[in-house]
ROKE-454716 format. One line per 8 residues: number of its first residue (from 1); for each residue z, x, y of C-alpha. Coordinates in steps of 0.1 Angstrom, whole numbers, plus 5000, padded with zeros to 4 digits. Each point is the difference from the previous one (the first is absolute). Layout:
BEGIN
NUM	Z,X,Y  ...
This chain:
BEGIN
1	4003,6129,5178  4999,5029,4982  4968,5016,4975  5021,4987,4970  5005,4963,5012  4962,5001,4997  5010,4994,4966  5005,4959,4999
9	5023,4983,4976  4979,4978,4973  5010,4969,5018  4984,5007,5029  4965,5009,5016  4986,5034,5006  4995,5013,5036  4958,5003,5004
17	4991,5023,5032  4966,5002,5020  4995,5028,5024  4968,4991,5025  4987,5032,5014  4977,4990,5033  4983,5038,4999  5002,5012,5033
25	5011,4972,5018  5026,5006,5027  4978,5014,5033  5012,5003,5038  4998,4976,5031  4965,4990,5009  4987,4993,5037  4978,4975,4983
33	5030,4984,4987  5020,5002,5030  5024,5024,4987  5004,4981,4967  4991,5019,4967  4976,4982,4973  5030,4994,4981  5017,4985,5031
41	4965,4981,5006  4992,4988,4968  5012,4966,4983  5029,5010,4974  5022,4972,4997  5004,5011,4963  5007,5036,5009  5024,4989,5022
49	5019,4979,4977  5005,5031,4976  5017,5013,5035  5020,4969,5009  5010,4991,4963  5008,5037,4994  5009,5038,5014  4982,5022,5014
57	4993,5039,5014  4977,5025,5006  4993,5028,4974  4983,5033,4998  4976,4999,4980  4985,5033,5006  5027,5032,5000  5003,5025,5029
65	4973,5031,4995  4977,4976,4979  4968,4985,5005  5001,4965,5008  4977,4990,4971  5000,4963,4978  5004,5027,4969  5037,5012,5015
73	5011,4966,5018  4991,4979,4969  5021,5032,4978  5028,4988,5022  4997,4960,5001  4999,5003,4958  5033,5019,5004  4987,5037,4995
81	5010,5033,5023  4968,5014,5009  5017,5030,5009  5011,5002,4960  4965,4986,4981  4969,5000,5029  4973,5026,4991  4970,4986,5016
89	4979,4966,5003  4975,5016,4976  5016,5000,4969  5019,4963,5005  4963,4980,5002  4994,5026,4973  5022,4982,4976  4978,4967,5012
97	4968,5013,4991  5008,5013,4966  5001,5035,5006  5028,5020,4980  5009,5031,5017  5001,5030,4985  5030,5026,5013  4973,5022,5020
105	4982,4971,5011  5001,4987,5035  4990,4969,5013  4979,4991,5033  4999,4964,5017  4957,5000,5003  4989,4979,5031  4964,4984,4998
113	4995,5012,5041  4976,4994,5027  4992,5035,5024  4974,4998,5026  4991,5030,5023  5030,5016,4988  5025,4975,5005  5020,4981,4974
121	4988,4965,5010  5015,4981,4975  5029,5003,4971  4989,4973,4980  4958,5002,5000  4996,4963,5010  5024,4989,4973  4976,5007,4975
129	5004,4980,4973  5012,5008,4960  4967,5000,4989  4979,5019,5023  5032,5029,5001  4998,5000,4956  4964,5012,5007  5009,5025,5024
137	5033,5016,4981  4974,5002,4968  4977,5018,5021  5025,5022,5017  5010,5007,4963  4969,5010,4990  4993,5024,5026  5034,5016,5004
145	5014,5001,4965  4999,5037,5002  5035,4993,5029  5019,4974,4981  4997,4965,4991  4997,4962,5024  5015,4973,4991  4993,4964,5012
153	5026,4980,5022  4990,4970,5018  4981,5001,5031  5003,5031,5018  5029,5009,4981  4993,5026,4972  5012,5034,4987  4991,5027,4994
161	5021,5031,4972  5000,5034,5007  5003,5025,4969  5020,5024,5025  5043,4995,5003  5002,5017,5033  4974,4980,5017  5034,4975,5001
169	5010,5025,5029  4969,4996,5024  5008,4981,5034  4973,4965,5000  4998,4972,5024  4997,4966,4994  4966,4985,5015  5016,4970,5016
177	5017,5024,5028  4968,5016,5011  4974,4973,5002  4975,5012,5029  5009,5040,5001  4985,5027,4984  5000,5004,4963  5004,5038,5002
185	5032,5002,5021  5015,4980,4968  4990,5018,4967  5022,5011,4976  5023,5030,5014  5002,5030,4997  4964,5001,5007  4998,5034,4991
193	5021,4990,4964  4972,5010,4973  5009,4961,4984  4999,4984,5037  4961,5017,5001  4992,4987,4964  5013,4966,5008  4986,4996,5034
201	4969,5011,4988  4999,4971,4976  5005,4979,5028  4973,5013,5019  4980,5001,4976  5004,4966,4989  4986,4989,5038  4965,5008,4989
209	4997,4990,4964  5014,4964,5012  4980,4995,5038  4968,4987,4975  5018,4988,4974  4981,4966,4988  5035,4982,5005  5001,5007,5039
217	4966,5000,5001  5001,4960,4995  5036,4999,5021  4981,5017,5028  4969,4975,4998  5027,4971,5002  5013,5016,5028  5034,5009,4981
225	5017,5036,5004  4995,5024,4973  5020,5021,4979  4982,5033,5007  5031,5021,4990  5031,5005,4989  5033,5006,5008  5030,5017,4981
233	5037,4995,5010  5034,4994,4991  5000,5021,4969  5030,5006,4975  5011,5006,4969  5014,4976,4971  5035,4986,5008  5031,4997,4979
241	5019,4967,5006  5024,4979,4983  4989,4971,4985  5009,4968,5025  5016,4980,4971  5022,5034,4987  5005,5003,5042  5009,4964,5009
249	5007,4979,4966  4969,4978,5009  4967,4992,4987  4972,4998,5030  4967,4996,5006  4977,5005,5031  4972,4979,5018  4974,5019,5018
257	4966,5007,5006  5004,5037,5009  4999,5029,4975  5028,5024,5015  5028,4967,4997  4980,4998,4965  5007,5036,4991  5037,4997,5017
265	5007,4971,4971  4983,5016,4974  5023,5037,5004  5033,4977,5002  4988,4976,4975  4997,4973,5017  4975,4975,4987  4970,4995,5025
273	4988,4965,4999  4965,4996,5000  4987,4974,5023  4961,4992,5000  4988,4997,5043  5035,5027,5009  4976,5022,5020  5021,5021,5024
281	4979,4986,5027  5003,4968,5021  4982,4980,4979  5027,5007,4973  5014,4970,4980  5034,4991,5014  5004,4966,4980  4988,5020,4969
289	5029,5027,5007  5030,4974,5002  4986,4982,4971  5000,5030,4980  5029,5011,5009  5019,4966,4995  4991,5003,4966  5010,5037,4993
297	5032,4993,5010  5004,4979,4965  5006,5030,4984  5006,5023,5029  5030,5005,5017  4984,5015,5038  4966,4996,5016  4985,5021,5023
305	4968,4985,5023  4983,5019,5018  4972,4991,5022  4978,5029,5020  4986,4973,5025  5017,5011,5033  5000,5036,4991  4960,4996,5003
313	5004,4980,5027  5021,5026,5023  4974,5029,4987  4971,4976,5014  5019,4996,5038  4990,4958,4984  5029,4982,5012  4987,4966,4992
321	5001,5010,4967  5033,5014,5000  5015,4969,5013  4976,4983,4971  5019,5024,4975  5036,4994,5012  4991,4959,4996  4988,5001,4966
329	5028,5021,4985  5021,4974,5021  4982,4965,4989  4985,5012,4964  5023,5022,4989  5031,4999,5013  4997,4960,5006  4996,4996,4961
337	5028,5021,4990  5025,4978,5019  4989,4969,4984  4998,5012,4963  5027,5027,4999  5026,4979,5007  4991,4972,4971  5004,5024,4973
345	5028,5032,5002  5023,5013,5024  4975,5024,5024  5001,5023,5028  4971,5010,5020  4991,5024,5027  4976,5011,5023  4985,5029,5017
353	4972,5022,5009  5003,5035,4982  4994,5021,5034  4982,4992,5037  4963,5003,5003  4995,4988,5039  4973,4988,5015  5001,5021,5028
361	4995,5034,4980  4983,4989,4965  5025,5018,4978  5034,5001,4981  5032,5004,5024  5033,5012,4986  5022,4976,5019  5025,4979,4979
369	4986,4964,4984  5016,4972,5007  5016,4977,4967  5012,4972,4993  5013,4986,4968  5016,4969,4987  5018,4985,4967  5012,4973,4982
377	5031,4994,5018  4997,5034,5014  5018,5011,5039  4988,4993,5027  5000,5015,5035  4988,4989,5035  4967,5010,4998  4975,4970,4996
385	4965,5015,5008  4980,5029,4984  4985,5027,5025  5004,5034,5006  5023,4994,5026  5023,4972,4990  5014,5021,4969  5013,5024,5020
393	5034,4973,4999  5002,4998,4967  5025,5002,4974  4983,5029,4983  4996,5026,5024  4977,5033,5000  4999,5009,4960  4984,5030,4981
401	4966,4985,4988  5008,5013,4962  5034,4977,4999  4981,4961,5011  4997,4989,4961  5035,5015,4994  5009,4976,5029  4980,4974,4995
409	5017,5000,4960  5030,4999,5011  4998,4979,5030
């Protein structure tokens, strides 16, 4: 099938797509396990049956000489180079949070942190929640206007815009890949660059106006980490990309509890579903996700879910809840799908994670996902479970990560 057979005759039904995204959900052989994986542990019988009904390959999601980031894998899973449109996470959740970026503008990712005695102790502050974080990014705006502007995300997700285009060019880590080291071996670099010192300063500075704020104050008496500073990575400037509908003659829509997939929609015009209890956590709404997106596909043509759970879980080292993860995206969402996507159009589906987050080392890996996908009266190869290891005999082969929904349209 071609991009133009998309195009049904009148007589017949239109082709509906769902793309499940398992963030971070491919890892490595576990001792604990026996040498399985928590894909190869956990109970996927519906995951499978997208394998043994279906194709499938491994792809890479993140190109050679990039970071191995959700921002650039999930740029490559919706079908877009990230050598040709990726300019930093920053300004993609930008586009979430309602923040229109000016042409000399750039745009940090803010993490609400935890640092003890010099250490970065935690990424995420506890998970703090929406509510205590809005009173923190309206503090933080009131005593740093003078450096640029905070907007609220969800959690510890936030952002933060810098009046300044060259700060685009500074070198920043993302948090997750130094939990437990020293904050000062990882500040913005060149250290001795005079917007590095302003910026870094901020963040210093930040440490102290936060340690008694009356929001960790009452996290601290719960015995709750605190976000007592923040952190500022994965800066960019605003991206130029092609509409998805002008791009791929389709109408889509995404599912997702996490502002950078948000922003991703929003810059391709996608239309971002909003689903009340999507909270990019564990506790996220899974039944709430395929429910939605059952009935965006009335009037869209492709769906993309995406669910943060397993991602969290790899950052945490929790693989009980990775293995939680992986079930309900099996049973709740996935389960669903095959039982009302066949009653009413011709479908295809696929899954996969966007990159590796492992347990053993807490962050993103660059390796290539595994996929599988499957369609009304679609091929079929010899493939009949879904692991990292069994789609290394499939049909499909190693593909470029940028070229899956070209494959996946005309599969």
């Amino acid at each position: 099938m071609t991009l133009q057979d998309l195009i049904i005759h009148k007589d017949t039904i239109f082709m509906k797509y769902v793309v499940v995204i398992g963030d971070g959900m491919a890892d490595y052989p576990l001792e604990e396990l026996d040498g399985k994986t928590p894909l190869q542990k956990a109970k996927t019988p519906n995951m499978d049956r997208i394998a043994r009904e279906g194709v499938s390959g491994t792809l890479k999601t993140v190109p050679n000489g990039m970071e191995a980031g959700s921002d650039v894998a999930n740029l490559s899973i919706m079908g877009y180079n990230p050598h040709e449109y990726y300019t930093g996470r920053g300004p993609l959740e930008a586009a979430s949070m309602g923040a229109r970026l000016r042409r000399d503008e750039v745009a940090f990712r803010c993490n609400l942190i935890n640092t003890e005695a010099g250490l970065l102790s935690d990424f995420n502050a506890g998970h703090i929640s929406t509510p205590e974080a809005s009173e923190i990014i309206e503090y933080l705006n009131q005593s740093f206007y003078q450096y640029g502007k905070f907007y609220l995300g969800t959690s510890y997700r936030h952002l933060f815009v810098f009046p300044r285009k060259e700060a685009a060019d500074l070198e920043s880590t993302p948090p997750h890949d130094v939990v437990g080291e020293p904050l000062s071996r990882h500040k913005l670099k060149p250290e001795d660059d005079e917007l590095a010192c302003e910026l870094n300063q901020l963040m210093d500075q930040s440490h102290g106006k936060l340690e008694g704020h009356p929001v960790n104050k009452k996290r601290s008496q719960m015995g709750k980490k605190t976000a007592n500073m923040i952190w500022l990575w994965g800066q960019g400037r605003k991206p130029q990309m092609p509409p998805f509908k002008a791009k791929y003659g389709l109408k889509g829509a995404t599912i997702t509890g996490v502002d950078l997939i948000k922003g991703i929609g929003v810059y391709l015009g996608l239309t971002n579903i909003k689903v009340p209890g999507a909270t990019g956590y564990y506790d996220t709404d899974y039944c709430g996700k395929v429910n939605y997106a059952l009935e965006a596909l009335e009037e869209h043509d492709l769906v993309f879910i995406h669910v943060e759970a397993p991602d969290e879980a790899g950052h945490a080292g929790d693989l009980e809840e990775k293995i939680r993860a992986i079930e309900r995206i099996d049973h709740r969402i996935l389960g669903k799908l095959w039982k009302e996507l066949p009653q009413h159009h011709d479908f295809a589906m696929a899954i996969l994670p966007d990159h590796f987050t492992p347990l053993s080392v807490r962050t993103h890996t660059p390796e290539p996902v595994p996929y599988a996908m499957c369609k009304s009266g679609g091929v079929v190869d010899e493939v009949d479970s879904y692991h990292e290891f069994s789609v290394a005999n499939g049909s499909q082969g190693l593909r470029e990560g940028h070229l899956f929904l070209k494959n996946l349209l005309e599969y």
